[in-house]
GUTORSE-501540 format. One record per residue (C-alpha): residue in one letter; x, y, z; residue number from 1. Coordinates in steps of 0.2 Angstrom, whole numbers, plus 5000, padded with zeros to 4 digits. Layout:
! residues N
+-----+------+------+------+-----+
| res |   xx |   yy |   zz |   n |
+-----+------+------+------+-----+
|   a |    X |    Y |    Z | NUM |
...
+-----+------+------+------+-----+
! end
This chain:
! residues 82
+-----+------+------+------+-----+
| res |   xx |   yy |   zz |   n |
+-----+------+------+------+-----+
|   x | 4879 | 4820 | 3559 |   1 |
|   x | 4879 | 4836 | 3571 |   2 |
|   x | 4860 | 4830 | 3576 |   3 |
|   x | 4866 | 4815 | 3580 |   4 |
|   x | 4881 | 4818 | 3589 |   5 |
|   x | 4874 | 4830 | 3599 |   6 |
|   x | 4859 | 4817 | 3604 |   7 |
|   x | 4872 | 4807 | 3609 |   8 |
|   x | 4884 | 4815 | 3621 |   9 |
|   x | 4868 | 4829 | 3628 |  10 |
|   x | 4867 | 4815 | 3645 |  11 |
|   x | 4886 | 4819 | 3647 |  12 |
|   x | 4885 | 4837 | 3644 |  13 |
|   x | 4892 | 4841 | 3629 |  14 |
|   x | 4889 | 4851 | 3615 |  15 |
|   x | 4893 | 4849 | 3596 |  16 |
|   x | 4889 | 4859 | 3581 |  17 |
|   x | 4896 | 4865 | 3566 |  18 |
|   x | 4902 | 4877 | 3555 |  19 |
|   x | 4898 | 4879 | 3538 |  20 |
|   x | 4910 | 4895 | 3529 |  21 |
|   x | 4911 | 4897 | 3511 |  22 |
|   x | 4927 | 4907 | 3510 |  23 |
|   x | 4938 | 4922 | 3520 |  24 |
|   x | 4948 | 4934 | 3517 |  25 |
|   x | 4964 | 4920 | 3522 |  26 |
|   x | 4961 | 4914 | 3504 |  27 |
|   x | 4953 | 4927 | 3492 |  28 |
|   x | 4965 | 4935 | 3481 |  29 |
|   x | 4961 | 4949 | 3474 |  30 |
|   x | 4971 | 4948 | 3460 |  31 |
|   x | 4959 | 4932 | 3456 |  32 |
|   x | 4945 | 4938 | 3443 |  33 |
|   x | 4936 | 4922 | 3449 |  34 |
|   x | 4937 | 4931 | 3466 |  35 |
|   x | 4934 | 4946 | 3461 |  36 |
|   x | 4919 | 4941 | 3452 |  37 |
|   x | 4912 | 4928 | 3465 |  38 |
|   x | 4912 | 4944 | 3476 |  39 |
|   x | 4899 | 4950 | 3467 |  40 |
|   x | 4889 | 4935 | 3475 |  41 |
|   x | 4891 | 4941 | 3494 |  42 |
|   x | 4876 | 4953 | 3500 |  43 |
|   x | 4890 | 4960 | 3511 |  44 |
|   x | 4900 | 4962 | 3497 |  45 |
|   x | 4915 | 4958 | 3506 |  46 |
|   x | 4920 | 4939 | 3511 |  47 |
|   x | 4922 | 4933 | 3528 |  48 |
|   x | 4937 | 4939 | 3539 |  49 |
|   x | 4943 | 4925 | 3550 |  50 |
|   x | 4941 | 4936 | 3566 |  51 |
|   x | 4922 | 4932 | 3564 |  52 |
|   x | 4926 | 4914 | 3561 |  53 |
|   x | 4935 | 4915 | 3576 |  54 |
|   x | 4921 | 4924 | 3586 |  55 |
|   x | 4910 | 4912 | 3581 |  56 |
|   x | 4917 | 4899 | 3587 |  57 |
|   x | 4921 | 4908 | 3603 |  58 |
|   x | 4904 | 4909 | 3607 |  59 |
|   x | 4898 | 4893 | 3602 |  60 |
|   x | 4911 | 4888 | 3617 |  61 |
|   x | 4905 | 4900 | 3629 |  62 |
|   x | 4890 | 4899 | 3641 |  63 |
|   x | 4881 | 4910 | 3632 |  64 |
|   x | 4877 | 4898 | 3619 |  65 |
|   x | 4874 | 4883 | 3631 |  66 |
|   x | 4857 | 4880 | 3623 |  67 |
|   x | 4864 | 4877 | 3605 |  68 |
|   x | 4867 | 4861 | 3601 |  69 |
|   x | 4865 | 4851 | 3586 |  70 |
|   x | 4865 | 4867 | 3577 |  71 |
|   x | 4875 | 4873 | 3559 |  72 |
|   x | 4880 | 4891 | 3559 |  73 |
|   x | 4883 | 4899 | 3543 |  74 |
|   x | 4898 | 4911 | 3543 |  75 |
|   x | 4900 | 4917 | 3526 |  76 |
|   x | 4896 | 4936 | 3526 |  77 |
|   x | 4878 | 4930 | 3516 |  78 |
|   x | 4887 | 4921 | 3501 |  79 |
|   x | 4875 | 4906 | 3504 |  80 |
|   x | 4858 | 4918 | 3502 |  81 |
|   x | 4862 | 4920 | 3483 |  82 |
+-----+------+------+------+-----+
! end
């Protein structure tokens, strides 16, 4: 759906992509053994903080990333690797 909605509006000069996050730091508990133990999955071995969900999509916004389109960024402090 990215693809194809960035084919679409590219003549008008927009951009779209996505974010794919598995979870932050918002929503772990660390009084959660489930958390706890799906920490152990993370390379980082920490989960996401939503500053860098945030930083993400601030550069995604910015010029600097005028050439990414149609693109999904992961953003999940390597949870998806494993």
């Amino acid at each position: 759906m990215t693809r194809a909605v960035a084919s679409e509006f590219a003549d008008r000069g927009m951009r779209c992509c996505a974010l794919m996050l598995a979870w932050a730091d918002n929503i772990f508990d660390s009084d959660d053994p489930g958390d706890v133990r799906d920490l152990e999955r993370s390379p980082l071995g920490r989960v996401t903080r939503t500053e860098e969900i945030a930083g993400t999509v601030a550069f995604l916004v910015s010029e600097e990333a005028g050439a990414i389109t149609g693109s999904t960024v992961t953003v999940d402090a390597g949870y998806l690797c494993r």
